[in-house]
N, C-alpha and C positions, 0 to 999 in steps of 0.2 A: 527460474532461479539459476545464476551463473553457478555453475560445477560444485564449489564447494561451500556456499554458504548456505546449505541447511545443516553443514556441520559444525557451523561456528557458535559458541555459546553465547554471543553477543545478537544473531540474527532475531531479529524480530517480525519476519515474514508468515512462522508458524504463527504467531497471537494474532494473524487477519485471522488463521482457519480456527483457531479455537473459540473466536467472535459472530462470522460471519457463515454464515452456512453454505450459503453458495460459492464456497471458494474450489479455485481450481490450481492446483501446484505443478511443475513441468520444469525439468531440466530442460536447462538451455546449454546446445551444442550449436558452434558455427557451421557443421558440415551437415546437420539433421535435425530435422523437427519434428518432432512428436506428431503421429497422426490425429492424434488426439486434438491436442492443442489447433490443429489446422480443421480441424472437425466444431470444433465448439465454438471457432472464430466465425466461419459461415453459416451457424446454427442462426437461422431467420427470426428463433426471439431475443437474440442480443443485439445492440446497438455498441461492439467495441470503440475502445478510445486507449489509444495508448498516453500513458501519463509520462510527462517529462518535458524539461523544463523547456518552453517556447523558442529560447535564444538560439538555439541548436538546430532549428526545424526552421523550413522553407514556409514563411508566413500565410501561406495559402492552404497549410494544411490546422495549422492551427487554433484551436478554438479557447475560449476561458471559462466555460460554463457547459454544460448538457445542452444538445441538439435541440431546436424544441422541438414538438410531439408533429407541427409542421413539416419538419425538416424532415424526419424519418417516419416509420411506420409507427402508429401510434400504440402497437403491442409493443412495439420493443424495448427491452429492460436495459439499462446501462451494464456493457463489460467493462470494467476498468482492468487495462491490462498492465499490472506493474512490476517493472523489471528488476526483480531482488538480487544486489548483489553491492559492491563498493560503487561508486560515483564513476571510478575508470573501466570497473567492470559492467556497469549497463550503458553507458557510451560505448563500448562497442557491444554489445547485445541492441542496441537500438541502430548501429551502422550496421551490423553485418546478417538483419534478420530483415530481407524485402518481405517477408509475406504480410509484414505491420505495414506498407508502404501505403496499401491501401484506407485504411482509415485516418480520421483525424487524431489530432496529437493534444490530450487539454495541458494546458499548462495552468497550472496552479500559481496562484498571486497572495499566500496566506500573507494573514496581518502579522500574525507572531513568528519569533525565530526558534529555532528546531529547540528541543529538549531533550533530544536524547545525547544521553552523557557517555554511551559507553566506546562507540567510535566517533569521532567527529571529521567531517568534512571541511576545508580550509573557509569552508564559505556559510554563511547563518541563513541563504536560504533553501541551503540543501537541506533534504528529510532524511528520517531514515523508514520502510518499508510500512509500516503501521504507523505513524504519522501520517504520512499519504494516505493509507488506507482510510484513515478518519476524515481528514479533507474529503475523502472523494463520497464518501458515503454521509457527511454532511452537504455536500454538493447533489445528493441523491435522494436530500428529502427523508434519512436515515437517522436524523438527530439523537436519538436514545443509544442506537448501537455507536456511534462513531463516537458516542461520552463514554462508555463503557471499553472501547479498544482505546482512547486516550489514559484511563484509568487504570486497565492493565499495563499500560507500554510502563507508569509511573511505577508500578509495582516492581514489575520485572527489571526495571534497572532501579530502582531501591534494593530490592534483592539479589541481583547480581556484585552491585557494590558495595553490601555488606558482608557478601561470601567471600571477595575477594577480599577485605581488611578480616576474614575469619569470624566475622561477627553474625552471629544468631538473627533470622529475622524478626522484624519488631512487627509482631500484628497485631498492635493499636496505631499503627503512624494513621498520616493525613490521607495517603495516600490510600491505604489498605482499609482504611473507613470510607473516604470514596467509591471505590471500586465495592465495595458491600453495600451501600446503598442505591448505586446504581444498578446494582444484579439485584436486589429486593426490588427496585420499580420495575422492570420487566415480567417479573413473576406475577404482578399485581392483573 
């Protein structure tokens, strides 16, 4: 996560962790890496992939789908590692961090153009952090949770954009009935 956007009320990089269980959170500094983070990437049951877009990346590292079970050890679980911050802020979190150098880069090719409304990028196939997050965990054979973090992301910026016009949230929209039917089929 670039320095300050887990304090933005706009980021949507917490609704992976509130979704997904195995999420793993990390300040990102150009001068220092979290041991951590350098620990979990050489952990032998994940298969990393740093996500970002292809055009940026030396086409030999880049892939558009998960390895198959051929290609790597057939224990290892997908890490998707994605770099939460503005569009200028993870272009250079993705130049000035070699220790990604070594894995492959997926780039995502989704059919539809972003939805999230509350910052936008000049461009319709930029995401914002949990969008990704859903792509990649529909990429991962996750289809249940990656409908539930697209239903949240609707929420949360329904509800942000009604806070900001002062307005109450409305929990009967489409949205928030969504996102409650999709958390009732998990429990099932």
């Amino acid at each position: 996560m670039a320095d300050i956007e887990p304090l933005k009320p706009s980021n949507t990089g917490w609704l992976v962790a509130d979704v997904v269980s195995d999420t793993f959170a990390f300040s990102w500094s150009r001068t220092e890496v979290a041991p951590q983070l350098l620990a979990l990437l050489a952990d032998p049951q994940w298969q990393p992939y740093v996500v970002f877009p292809g055009e940026f990346v030396a086409p030999s590292r880049v892939v558009h789908g998960l390895l198959q079970r051929t290609e790597v050890k057939s224990s290892k679980r997908p890490l998707f590692v994605l770099l939460d911050g503005t569009w200028s802020e993870a272009r250079k979190m993705f130049r000035k961090s070699p220790y990604l150098d070594a894995f492959p880069v997926l780039s995502l090719a989704p059919e539809q153009s972003s939805r999230y409304q509350l910052r936008r990028s000049h461009r319709e196939d930029h995401f914002c952090t949990s969008e990704v997050a859903a792509l990649c965990l529909a990429l991962a054979d996750e289809a249940h949770p990656a409908q539930i973090l697209e239903a949240y992301l609707d929420v949360f910026s329904e509800h942000y954009l009604r806070a900001k016009q002062q307005l109450p949230a409305d929990s009967q929209s489409q949205a928030r009935l969504r996102l409650h039917n999709l958390a009732l089929t998990s429990h099932k």
